[in-house]
C-alpha positions as CSV (number, residue, x, y, z in Angstrom):
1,X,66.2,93.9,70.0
2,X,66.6,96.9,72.0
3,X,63.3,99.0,72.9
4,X,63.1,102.7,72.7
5,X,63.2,104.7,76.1
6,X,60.3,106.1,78.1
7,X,62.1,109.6,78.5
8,X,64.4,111.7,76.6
9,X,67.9,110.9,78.0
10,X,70.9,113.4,77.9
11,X,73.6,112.8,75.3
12,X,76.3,109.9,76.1
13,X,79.8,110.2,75.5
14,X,80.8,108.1,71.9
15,X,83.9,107.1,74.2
16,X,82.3,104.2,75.9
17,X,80.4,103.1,73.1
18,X,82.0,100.9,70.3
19,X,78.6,101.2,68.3
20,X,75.4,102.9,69.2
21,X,72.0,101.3,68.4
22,X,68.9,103.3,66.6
23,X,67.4,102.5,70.1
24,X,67.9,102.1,73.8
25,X,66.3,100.4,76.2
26,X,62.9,100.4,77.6
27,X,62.9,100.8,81.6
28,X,60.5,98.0,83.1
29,X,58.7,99.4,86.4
30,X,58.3,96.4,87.8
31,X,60.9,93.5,89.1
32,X,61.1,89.9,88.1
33,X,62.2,86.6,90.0
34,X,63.5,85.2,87.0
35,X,66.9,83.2,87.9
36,X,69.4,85.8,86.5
37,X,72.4,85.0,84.3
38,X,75.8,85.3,85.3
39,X,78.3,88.0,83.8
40,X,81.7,86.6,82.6
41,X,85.1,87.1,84.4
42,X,87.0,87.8,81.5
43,X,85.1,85.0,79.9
44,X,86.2,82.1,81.9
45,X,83.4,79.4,83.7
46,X,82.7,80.1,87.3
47,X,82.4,76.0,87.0
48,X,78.6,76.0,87.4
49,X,76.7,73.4,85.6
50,X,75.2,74.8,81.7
51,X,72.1,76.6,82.2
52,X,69.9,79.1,80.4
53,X,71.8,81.8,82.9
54,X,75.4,81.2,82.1
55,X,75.4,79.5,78.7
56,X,76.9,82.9,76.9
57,X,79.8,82.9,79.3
58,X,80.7,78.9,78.0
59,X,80.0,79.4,75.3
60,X,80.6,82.7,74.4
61,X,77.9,82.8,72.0
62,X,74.7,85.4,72.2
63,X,71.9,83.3,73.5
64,X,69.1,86.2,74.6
65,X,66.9,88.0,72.1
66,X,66.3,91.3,74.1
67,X,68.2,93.4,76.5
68,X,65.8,96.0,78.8
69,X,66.6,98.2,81.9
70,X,64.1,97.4,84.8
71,X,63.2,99.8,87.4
72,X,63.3,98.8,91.3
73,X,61.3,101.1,93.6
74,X,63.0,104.3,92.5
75,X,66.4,103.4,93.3
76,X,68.2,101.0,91.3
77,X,68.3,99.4,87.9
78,X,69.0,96.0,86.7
79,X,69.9,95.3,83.2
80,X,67.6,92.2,81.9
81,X,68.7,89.9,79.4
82,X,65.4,88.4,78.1
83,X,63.6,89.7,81.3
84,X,66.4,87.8,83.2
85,X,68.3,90.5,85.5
86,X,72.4,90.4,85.1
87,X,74.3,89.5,87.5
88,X,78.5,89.8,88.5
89,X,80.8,87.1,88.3
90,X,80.4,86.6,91.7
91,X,76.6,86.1,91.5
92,X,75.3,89.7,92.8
93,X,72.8,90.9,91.0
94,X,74.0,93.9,88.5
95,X,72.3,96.8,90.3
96,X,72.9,99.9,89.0
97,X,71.7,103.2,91.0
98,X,68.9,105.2,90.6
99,X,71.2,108.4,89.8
100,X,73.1,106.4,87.2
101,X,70.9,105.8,84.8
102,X,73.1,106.3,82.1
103,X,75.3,103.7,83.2
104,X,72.6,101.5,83.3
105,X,71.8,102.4,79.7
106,X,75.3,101.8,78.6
107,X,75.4,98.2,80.0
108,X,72.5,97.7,77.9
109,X,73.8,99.0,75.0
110,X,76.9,96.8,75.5
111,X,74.9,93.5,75.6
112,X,72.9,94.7,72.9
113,X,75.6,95.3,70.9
114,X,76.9,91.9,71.2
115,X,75.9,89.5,68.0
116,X,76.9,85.9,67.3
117,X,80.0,85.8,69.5
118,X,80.2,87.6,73.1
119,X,83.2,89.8,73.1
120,X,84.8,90.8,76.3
121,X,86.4,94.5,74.9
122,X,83.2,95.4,74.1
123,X,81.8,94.9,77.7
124,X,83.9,97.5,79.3
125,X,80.6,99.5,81.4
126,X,80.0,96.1,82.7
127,X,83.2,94.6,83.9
128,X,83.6,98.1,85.5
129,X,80.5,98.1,87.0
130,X,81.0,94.2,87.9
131,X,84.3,95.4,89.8
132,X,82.9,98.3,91.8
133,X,79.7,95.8,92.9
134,X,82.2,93.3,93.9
135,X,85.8,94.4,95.0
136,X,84.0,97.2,96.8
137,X,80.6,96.5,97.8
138,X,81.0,93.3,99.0
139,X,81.7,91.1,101.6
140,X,85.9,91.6,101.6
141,X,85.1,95.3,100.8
142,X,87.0,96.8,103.2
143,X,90.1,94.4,102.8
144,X,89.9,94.7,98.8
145,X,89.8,98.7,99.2
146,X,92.9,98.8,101.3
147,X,94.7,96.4,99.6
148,X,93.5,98.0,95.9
149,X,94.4,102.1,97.6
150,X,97.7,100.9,98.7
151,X,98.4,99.3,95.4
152,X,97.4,102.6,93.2
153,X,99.7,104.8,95.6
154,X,102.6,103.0,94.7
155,X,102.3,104.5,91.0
156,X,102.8,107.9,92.4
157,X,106.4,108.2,93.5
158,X,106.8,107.1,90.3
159,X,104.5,108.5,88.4
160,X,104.8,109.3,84.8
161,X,104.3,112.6,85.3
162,X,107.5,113.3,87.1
163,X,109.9,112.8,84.5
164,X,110.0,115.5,82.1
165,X,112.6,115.1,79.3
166,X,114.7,117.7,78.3
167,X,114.9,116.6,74.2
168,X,113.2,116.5,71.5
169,X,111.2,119.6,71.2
170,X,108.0,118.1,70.7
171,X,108.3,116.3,73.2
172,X,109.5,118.8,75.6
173,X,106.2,120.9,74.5
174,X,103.4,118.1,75.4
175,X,105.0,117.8,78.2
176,X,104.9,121.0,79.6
177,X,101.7,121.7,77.2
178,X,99.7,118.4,79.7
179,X,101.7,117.8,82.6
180,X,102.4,121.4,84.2
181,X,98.9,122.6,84.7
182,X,98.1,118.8,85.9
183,X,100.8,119.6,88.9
184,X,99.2,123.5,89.5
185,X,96.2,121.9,89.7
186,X,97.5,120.4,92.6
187,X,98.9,123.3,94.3
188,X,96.1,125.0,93.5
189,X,93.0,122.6,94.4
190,X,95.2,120.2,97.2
191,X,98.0,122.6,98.6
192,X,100.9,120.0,97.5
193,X,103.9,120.4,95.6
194,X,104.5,117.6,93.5
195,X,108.4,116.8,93.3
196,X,109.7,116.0,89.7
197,X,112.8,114.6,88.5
198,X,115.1,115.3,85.7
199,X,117.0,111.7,85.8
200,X,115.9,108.6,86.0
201,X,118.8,107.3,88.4
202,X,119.5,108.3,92.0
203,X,122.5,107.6,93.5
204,X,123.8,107.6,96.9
205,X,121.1,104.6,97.4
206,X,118.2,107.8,97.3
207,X,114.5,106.8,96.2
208,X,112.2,108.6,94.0
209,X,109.7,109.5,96.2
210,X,106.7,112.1,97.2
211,X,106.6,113.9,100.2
212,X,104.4,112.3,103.2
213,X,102.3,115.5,103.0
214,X,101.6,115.0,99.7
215,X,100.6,111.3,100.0
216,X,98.8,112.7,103.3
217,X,96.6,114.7,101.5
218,X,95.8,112.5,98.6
219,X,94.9,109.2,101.0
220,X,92.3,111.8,102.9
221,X,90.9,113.0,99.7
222,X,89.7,108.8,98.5
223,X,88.7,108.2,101.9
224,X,85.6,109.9,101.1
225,X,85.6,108.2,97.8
226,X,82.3,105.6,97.1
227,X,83.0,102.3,95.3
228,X,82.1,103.8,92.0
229,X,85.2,106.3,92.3
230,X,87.2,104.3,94.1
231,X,86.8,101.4,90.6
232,X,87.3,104.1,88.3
233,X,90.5,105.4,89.7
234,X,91.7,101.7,90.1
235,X,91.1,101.8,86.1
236,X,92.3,104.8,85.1
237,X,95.7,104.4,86.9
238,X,96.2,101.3,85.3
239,X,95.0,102.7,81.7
240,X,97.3,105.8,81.9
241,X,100.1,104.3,84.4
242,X,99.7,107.6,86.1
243,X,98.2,108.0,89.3
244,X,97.9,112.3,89.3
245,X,96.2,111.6,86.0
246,X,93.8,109.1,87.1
247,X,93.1,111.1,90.4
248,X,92.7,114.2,88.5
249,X,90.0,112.5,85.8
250,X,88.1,111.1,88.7
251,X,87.7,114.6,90.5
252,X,86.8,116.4,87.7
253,X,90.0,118.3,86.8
254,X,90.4,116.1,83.4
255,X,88.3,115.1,80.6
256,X,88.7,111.6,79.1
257,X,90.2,113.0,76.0
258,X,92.7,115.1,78.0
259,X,93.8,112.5,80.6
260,X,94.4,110.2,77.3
261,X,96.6,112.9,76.1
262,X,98.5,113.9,79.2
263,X,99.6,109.8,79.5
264,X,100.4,109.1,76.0
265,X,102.8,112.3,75.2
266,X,105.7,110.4,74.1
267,X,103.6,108.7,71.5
268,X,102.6,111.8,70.3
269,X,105.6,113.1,70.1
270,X,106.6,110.0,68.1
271,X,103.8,110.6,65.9
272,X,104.5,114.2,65.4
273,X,108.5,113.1,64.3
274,X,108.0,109.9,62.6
275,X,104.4,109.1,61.2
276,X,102.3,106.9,63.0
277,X,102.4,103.4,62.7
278,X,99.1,101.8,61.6
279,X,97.5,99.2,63.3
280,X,99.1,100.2,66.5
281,X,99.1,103.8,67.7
282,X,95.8,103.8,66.1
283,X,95.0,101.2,68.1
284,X,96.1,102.5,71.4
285,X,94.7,106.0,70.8
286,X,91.1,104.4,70.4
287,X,91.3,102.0,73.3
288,X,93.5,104.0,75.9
289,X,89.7,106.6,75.4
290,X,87.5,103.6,75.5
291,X,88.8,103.1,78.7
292,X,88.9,106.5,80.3
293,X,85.3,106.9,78.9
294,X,84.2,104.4,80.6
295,X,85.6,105.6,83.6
296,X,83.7,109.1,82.7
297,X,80.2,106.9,81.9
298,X,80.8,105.2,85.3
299,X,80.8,108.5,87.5
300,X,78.2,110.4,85.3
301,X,75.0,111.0,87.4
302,X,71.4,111.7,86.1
303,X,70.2,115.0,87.5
């Protein structure tokens, strides 16, 4: 059961949330030393022995009765699972800022939301959370950071953007409809041109590649990026296989809705010429904004 709220809090984006309760959760102004349970890595054992605290990730089975939010000293939340505070797969306890308290809520209303069986697509605020407590908060911090940065750049001499195609029509038109103000936005906010392509093959042993001004700028721009950004643009470049997009969304510059649109224009324009297909575009048009909602929910602050 989830409890009602002690203050009014501002409307949440349906993105992130596969189902929303008649009531969220109470916050708890004081702390507990109850042993806390463990979140699932993409529900497989961490190998500890079967326990009140990690029985749901073994047997992926709902175990707790009530979810709540409890307040520590003004500056961070934990998310309680029958008083019991979450924590990450790699034991931390799941402490969520004092200035994201609708992330917080979120978490809560994904584990309240969860019945008989635990579902792992429906824990997307928590393994995101999870990630940015772990890969970049902790110990290997700065080595995971690196290592995930250097990764993500990779996308963008290849980016998805960069390859405009000159037929059909409809396609032609999304294109230039999502992907040319994405690249003035860039001149305009960053100073950088980004180079795009009109084939797909080089010759003369050339590589598709951005200027190192352009990847200059953009590496000095994350530097000053905090875990939480840093794990949502590790998402959304994944999600929309587009780095510009995902660094775009992350600054601001994109709402979830249009970044979704802006990666999936061939699709649309498949739609737009053939029908959709059920059970699959669908599909991918819900979950491709699941995902960049959460990434939204994650970076959302509580004035």
């Amino acid at each position: 059961m989830l409890t009602r709220p002690l203050g009014l809090v501002k409307a949440i984006s349906p993105l992130a949330i596969p189902r929303t309760p008649a009531r969220l959760p109470v916050l708890v102004r004081h702390a507990s030393t109850a042993r806390a349970p463990l979140l699932p890595d993409a529900l497989k054992s961490v190998g500890a022995k079967v326990n009140e605290s990690n029985r749901a990730e073994i047997s992926l089975k709902r175990f707790w009765k009530t979810v709540g939010i409890m307040q520590q000293s003004d500056t961070t939340y934990w998310i309680t699972l029958d008083g019991r505070p979450l924590r990450t797969p790699s034991g931390t306890r799941l402490a969520v800022p004092a200035d994201r308290q609708i992330l917080a809520m979120l978490i809560a209303n994904e584990w309240e939301n969860q019945k008989e069986a635990l579902k792992a697509p429906g824990l997307p605020m928590t393994s995101l959370a999870s990630r940015a407590l772990d890969g970049f908060m902790g110990p290997e911090r700065e080595t995971t950071r690196e290592g995930v940065l250097n990764e993500l750049f990779r996308y963008l001499d290849t980016d998805t953007t960069l390859f405009a195609a000159d037929h059909p029509s409809t396609l032609v038109r999304l294109q230039a409809e999502h992907w040319d103000p994405l690249h003035a936005w860039y001149k305009a906010e960053h100073g950088i041109d980004i180079k795009t392509y009109d084939t797909l093959v080089l010759g003369g042993g050339n590589k598709f590649k951005q200027s190192d001004e352009t990847k200059r700028v953009l590496s000095d721009a994350v530097k000053g990026w905090d875990a939480w950004q840093i794990a949502a643009l590790e998402r959304a470049t994944y999600t929309t296989k587009s780095f510009l997009i995902a660094f775009a969304l992350v600054s601001g510059r994109l709402t979830a809705d249009q970044a979704a649109r802006a990666a999936q224009v061939e699709v649309s324009s498949q739609i737009e010429l053939w029908g959709e297909v059920e059970d699959s575009h669908d599909v991918d048009y819900q979950d491709i904004r699941r995902q960049l909602g959460s990434v939204v929910c994650l970076l959302a602050k509580t004035a």
